[in-house]
PDB file of N, CA, C and O in Angstrom:
ATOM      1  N   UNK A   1      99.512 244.557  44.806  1.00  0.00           N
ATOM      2  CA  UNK A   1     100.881 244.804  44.391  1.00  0.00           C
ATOM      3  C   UNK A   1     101.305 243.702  43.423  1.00  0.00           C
ATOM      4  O   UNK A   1     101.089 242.504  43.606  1.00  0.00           O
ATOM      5  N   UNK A   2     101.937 244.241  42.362  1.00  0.00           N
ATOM      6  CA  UNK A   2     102.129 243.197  41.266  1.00  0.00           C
ATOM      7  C   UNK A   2     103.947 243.125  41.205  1.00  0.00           C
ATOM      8  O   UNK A   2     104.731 244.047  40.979  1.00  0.00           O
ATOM      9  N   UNK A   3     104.260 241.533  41.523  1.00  0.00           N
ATOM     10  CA  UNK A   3     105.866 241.636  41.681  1.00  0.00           C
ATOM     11  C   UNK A   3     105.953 241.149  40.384  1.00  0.00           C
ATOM     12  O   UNK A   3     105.026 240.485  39.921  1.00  0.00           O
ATOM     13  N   UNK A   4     107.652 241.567  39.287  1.00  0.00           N
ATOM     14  CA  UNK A   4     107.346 240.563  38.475  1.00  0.00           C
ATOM     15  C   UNK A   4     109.149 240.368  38.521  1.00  0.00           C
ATOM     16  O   UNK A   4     109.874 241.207  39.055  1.00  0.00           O
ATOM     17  N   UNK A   5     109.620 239.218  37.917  1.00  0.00           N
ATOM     18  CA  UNK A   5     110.888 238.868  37.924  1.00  0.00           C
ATOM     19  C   UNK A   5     111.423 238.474  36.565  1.00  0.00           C
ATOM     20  O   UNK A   5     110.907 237.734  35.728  1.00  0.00           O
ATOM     21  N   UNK A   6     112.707 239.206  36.525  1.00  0.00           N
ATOM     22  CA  UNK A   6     113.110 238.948  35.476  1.00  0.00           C
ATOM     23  C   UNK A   6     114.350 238.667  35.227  1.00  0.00           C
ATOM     24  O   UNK A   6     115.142 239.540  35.582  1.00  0.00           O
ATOM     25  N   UNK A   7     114.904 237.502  34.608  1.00  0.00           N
ATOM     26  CA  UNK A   7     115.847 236.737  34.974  1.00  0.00           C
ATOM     27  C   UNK A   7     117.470 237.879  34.255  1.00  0.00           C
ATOM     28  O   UNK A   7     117.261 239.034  33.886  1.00  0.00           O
ATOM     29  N   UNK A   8     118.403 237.474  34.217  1.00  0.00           N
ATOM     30  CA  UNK A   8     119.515 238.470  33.477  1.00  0.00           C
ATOM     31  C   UNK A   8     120.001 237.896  32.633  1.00  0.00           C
ATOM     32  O   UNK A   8     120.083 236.683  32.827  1.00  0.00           O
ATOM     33  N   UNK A   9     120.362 238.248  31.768  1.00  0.00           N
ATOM     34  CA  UNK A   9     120.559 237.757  30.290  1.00  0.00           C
ATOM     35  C   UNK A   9     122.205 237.810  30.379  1.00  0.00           C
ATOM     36  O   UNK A   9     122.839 236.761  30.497  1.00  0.00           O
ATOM     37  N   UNK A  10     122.511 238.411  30.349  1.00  0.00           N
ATOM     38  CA  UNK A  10     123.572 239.221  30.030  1.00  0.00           C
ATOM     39  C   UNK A  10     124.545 240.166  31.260  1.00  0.00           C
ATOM     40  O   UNK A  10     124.109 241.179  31.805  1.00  0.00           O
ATOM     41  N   UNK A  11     125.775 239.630  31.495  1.00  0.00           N
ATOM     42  CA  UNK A  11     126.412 240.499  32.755  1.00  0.00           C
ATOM     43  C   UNK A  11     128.016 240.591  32.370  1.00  0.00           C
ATOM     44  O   UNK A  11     128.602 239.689  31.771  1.00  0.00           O
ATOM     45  N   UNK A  12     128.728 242.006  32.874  1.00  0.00           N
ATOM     46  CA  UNK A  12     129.863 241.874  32.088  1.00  0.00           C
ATOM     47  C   UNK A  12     130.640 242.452  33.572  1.00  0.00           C
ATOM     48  O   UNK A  12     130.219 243.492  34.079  1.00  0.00           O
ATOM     49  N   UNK A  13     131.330 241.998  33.952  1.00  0.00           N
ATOM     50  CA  UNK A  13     132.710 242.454  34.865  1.00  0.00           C
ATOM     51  C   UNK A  13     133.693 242.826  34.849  1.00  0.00           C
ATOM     52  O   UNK A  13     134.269 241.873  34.324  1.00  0.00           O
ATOM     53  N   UNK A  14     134.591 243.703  35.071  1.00  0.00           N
ATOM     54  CA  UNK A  14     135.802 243.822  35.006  1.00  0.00           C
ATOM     55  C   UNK A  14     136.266 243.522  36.339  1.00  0.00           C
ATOM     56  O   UNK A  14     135.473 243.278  37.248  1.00  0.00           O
ATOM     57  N   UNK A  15     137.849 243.531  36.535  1.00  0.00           N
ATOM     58  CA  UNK A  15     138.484 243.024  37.255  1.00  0.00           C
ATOM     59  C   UNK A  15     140.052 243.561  37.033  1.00  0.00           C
ATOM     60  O   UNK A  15     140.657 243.560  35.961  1.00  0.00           O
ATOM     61  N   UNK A  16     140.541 244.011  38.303  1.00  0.00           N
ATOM     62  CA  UNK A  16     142.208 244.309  37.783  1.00  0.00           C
ATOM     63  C   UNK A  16     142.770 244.392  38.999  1.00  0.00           C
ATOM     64  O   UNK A  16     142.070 244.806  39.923  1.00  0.00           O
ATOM     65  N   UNK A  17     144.338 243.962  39.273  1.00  0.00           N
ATOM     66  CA  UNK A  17     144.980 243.500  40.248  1.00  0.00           C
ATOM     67  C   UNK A  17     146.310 243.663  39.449  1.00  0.00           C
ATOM     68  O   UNK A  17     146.501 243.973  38.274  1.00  0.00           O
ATOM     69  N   UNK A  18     147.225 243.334  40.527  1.00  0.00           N
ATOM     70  CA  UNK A  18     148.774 243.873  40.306  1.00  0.00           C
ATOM     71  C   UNK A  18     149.338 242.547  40.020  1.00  0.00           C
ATOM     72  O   UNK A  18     150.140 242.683  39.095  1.00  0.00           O
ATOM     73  N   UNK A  19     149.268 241.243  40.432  1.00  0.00           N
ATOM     74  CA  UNK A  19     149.394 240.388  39.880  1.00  0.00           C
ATOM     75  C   UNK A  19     148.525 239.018  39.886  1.00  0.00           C
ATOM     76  O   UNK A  19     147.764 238.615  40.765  1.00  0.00           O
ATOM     77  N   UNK A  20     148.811 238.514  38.838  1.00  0.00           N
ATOM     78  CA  UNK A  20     148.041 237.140  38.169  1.00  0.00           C
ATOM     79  C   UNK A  20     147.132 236.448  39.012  1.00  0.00           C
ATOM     80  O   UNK A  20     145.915 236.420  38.829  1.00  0.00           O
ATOM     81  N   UNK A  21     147.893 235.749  40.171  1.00  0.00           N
ATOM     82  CA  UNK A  21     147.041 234.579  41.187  1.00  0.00           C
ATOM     83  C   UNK A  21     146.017 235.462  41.996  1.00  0.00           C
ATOM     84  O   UNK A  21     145.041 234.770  42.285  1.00  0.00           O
ATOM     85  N   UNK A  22     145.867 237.202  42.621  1.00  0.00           N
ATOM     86  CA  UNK A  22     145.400 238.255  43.015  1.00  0.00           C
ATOM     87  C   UNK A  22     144.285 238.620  41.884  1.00  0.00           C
ATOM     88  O   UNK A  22     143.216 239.110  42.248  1.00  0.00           O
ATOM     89  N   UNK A  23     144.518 238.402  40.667  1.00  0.00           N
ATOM     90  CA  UNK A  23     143.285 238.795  39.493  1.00  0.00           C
ATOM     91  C   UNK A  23     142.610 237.305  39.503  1.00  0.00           C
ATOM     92  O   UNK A  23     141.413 237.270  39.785  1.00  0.00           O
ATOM     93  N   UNK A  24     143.232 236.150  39.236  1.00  0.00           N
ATOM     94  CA  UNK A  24     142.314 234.815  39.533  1.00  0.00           C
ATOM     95  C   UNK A  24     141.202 234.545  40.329  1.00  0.00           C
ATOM     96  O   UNK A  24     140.071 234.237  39.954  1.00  0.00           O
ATOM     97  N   UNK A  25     141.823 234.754  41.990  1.00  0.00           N
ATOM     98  CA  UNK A  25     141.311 234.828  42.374  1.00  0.00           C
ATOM     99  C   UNK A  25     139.788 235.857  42.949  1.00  0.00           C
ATOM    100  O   UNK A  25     138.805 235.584  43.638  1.00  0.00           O
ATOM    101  N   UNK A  26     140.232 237.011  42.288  1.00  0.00           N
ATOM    102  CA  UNK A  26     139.431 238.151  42.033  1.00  0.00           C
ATOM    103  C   UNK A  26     137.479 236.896  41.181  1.00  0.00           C
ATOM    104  O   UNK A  26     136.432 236.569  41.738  1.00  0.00           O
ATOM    105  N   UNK A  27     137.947 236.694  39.908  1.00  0.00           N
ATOM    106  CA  UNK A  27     137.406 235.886  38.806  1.00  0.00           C
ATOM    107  C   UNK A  27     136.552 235.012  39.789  1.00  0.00           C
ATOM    108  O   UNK A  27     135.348 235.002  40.045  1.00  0.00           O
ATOM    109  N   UNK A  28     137.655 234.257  40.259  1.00  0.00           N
ATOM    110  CA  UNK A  28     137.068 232.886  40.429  1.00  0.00           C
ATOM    111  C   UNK A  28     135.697 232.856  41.282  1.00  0.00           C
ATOM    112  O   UNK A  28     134.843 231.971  41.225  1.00  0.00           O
ATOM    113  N   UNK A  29     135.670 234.169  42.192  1.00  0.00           N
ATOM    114  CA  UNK A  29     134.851 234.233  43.778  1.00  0.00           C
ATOM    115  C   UNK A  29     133.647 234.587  42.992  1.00  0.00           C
ATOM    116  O   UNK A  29     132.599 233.942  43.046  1.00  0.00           O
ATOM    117  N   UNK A  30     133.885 235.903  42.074  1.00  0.00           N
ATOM    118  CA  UNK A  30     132.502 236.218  41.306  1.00  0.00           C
ATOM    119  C   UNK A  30     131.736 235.234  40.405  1.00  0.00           C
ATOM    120  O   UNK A  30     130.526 235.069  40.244  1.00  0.00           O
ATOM    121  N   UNK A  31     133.024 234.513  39.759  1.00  0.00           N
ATOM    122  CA  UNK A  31     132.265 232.785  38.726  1.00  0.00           C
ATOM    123  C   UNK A  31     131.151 232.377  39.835  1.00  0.00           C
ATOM    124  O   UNK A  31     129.938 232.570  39.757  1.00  0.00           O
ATOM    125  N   UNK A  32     131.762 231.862  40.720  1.00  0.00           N
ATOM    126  CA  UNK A  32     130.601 231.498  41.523  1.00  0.00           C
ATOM    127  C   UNK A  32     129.386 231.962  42.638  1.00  0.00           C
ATOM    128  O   UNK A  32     128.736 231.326  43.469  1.00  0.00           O
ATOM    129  N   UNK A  33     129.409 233.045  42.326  1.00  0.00           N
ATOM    130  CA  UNK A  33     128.594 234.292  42.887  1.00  0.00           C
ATOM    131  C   UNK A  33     126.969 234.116  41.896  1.00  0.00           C
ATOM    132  O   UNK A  33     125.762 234.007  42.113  1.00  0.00           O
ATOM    133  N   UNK A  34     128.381 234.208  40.196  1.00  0.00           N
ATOM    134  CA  UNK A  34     127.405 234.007  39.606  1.00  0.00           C
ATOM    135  C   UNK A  34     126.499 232.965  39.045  1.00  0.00           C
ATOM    136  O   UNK A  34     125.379 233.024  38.538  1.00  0.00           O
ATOM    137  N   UNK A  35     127.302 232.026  39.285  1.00  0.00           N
ATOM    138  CA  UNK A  35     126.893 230.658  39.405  1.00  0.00           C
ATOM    139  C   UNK A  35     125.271 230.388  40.039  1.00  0.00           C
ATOM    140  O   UNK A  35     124.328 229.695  39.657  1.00  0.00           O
ATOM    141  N   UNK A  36     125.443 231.114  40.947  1.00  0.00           N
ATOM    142  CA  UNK A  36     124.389 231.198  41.750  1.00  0.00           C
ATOM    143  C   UNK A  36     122.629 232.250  41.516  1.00  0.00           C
ATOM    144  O   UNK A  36     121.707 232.583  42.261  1.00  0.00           O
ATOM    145  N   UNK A  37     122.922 232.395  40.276  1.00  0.00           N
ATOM    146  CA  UNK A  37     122.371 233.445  39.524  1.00  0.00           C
ATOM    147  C   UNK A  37     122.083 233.172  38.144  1.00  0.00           C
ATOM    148  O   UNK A  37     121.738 233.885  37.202  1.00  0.00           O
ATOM    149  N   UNK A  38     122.317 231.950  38.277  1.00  0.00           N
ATOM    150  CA  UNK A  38     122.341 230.495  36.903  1.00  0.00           C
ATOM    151  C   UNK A  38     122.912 231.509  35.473  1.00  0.00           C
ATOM    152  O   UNK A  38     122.446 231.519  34.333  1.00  0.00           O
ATOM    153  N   UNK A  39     124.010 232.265  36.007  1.00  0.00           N
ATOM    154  CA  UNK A  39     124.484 232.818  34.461  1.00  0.00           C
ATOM    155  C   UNK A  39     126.508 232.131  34.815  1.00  0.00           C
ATOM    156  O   UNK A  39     127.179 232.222  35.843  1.00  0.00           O
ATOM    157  N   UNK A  40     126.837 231.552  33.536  1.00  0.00           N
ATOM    158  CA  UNK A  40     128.190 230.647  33.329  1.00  0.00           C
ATOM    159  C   UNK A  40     129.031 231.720  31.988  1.00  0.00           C
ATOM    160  O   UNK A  40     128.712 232.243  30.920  1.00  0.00           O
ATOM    161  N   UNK A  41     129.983 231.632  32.677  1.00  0.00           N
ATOM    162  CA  UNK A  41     131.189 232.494  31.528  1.00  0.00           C
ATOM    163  C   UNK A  41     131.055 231.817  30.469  1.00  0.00           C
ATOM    164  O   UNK A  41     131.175 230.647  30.105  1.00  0.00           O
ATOM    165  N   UNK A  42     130.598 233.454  29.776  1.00  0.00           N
ATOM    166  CA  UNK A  42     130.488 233.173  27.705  1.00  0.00           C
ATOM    167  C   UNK A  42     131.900 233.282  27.137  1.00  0.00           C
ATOM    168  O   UNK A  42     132.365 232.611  26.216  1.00  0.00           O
ATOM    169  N   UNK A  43     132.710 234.570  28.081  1.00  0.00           N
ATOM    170  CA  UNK A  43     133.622 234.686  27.289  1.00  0.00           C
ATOM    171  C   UNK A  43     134.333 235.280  28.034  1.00  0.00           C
ATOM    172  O   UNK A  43     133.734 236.055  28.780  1.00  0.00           O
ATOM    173  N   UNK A  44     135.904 235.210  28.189  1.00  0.00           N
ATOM    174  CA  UNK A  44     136.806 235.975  29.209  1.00  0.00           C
ATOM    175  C   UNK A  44     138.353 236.658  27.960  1.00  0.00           C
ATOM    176  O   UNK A  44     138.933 236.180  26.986  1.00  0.00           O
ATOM    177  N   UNK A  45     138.443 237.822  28.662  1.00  0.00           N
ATOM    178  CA  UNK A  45     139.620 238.190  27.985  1.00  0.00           C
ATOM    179  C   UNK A  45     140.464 239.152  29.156  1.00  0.00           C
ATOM    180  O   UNK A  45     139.838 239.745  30.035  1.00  0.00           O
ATOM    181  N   UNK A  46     141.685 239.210  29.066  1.00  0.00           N
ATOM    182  CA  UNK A  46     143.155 239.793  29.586  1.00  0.00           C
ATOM    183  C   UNK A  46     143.726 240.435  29.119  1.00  0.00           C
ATOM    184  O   UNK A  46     144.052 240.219  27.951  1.00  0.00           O
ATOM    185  N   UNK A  47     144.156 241.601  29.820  1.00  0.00           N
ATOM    186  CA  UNK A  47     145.828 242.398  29.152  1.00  0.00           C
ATOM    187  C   UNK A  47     146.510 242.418  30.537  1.00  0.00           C
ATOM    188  O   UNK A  47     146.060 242.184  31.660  1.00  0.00           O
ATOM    189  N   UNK A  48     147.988 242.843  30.012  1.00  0.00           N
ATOM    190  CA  UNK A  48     149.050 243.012  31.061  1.00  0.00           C
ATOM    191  C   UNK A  48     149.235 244.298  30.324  1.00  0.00           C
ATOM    192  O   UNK A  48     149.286 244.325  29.094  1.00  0.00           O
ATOM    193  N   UNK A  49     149.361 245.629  31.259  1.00  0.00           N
ATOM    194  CA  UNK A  49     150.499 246.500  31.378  1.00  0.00           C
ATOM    195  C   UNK A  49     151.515 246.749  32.034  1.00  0.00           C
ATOM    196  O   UNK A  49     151.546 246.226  33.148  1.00  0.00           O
ATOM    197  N   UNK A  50     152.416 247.401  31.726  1.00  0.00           N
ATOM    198  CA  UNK A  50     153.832 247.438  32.553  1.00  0.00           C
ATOM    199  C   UNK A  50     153.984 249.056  32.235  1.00  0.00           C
ATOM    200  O   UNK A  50     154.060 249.528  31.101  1.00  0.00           O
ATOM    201  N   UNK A  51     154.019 249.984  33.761  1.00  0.00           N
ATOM    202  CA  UNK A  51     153.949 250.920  33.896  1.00  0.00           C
ATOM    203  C   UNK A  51     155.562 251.794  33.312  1.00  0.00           C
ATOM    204  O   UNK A  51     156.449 251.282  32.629  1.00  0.00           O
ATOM    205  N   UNK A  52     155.523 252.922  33.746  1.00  0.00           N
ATOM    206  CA  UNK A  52     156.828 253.575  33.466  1.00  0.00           C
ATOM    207  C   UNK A  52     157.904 252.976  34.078  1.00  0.00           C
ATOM    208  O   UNK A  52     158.952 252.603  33.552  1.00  0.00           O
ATOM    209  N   UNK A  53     157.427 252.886  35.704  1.00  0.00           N
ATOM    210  CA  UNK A  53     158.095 252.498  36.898  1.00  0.00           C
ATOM    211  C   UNK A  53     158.568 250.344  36.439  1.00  0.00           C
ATOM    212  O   UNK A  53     159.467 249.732  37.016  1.00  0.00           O
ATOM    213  N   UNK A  54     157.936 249.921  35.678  1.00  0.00           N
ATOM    214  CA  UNK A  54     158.250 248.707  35.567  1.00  0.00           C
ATOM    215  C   UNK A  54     157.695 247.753  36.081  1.00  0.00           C
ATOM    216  O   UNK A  54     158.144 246.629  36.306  1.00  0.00           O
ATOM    217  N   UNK A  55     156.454 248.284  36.330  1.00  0.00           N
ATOM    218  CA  UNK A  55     155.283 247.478  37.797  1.00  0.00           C
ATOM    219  C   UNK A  55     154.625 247.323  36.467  1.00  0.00           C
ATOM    220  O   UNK A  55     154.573 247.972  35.422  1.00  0.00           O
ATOM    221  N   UNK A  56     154.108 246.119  36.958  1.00  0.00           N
ATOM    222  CA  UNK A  56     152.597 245.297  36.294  1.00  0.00           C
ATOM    223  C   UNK A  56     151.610 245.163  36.758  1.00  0.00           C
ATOM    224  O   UNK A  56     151.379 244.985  37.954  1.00  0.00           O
ATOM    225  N   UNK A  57     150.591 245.251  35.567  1.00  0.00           N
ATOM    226  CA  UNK A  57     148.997 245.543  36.389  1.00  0.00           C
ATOM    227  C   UNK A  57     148.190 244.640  35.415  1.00  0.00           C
ATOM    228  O   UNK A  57     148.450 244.795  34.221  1.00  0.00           O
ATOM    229  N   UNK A  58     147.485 243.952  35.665  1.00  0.00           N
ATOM    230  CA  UNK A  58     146.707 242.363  35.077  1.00  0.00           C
ATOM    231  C   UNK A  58     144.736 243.615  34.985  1.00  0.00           C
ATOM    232  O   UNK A  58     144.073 244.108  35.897  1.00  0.00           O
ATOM    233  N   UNK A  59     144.584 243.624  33.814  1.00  0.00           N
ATOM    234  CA  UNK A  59     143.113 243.715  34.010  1.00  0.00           C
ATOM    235  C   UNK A  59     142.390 242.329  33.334  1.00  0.00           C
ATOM    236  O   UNK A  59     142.962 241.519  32.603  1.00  0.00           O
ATOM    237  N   UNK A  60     140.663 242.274  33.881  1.00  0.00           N
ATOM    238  CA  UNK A  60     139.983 241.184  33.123  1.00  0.00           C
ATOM    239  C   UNK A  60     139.024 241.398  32.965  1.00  0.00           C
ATOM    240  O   UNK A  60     138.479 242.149  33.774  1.00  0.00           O
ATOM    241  N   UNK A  61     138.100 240.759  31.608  1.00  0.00           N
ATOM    242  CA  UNK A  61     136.507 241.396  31.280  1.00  0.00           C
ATOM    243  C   UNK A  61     136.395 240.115  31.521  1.00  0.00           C
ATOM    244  O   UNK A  61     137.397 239.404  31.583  1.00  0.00           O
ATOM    245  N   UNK A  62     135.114 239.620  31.698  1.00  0.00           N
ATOM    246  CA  UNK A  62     134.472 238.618  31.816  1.00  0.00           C
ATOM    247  C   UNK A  62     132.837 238.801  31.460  1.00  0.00           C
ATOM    248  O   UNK A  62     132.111 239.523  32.142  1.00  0.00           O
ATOM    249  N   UNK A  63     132.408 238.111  30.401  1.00  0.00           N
ATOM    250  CA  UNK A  63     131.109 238.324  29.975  1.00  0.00           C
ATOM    251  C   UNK A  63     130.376 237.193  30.515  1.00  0.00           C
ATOM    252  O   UNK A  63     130.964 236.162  30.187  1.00  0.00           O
ATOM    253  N   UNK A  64     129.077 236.891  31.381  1.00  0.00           N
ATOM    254  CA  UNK A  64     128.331 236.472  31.835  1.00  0.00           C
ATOM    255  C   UNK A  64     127.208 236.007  31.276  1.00  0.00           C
ATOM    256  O   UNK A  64     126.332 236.868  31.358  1.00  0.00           O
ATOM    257  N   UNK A  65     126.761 234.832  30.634  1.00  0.00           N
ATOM    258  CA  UNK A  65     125.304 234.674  29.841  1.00  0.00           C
ATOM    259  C   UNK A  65     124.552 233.715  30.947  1.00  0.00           C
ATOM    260  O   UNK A  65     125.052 232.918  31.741  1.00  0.00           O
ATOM    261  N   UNK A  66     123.016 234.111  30.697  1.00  0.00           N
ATOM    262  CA  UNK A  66     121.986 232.973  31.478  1.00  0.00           C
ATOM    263  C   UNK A  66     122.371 231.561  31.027  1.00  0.00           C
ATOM    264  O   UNK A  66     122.968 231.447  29.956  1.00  0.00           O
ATOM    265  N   UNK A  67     122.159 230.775  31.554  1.00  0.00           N
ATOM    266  CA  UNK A  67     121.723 228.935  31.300  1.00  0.00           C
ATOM    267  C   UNK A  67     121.307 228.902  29.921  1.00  0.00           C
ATOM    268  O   UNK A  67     121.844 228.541  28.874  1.00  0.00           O
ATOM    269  N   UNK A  68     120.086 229.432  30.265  1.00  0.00           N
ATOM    270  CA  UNK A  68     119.157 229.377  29.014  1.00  0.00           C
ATOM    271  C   UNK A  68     119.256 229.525  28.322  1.00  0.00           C
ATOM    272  O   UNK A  68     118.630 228.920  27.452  1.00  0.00           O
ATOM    273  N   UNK A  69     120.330 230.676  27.993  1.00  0.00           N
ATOM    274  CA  UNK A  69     119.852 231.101  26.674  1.00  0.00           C
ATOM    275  C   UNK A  69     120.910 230.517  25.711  1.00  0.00           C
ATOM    276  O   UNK A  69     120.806 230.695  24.497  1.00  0.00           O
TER     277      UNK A  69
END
């Protein structure tokens, strides 16, 4: 049996919550999930919408690169 491993280059997340410190913390648990997976945030971005009703909703991408590369 031939195992072979191959590390991840590249990982992208989203994330969305009703408010701010609830989406942070969303972020923060996976940062170090992935941490653990030796890939460190390349790049993070945010929007806010505000519904009909006047409620707000926080989404987040977060792009993931290896160490290495």
């Amino acid at each position: 049996m031939n195992l072979q491993l191959d590390l991840i280059e590249d990982k992208v997340e989203l994330f969305e919550a009703r408010d701010l410190p609830s989406l942070e913390k969303k972020m923060n648990e996976r940062i170090e999930i992935n941490k653990s997976i030796l890939l460190k945030v390349h790049s993070a971005s945010h929007q806010m919408h505000v519904d009909q009703n006047g409620a707000t909703f926080y989404t987040a991408l977060v792009h993931f690169k290896n160490n290495k590369a």
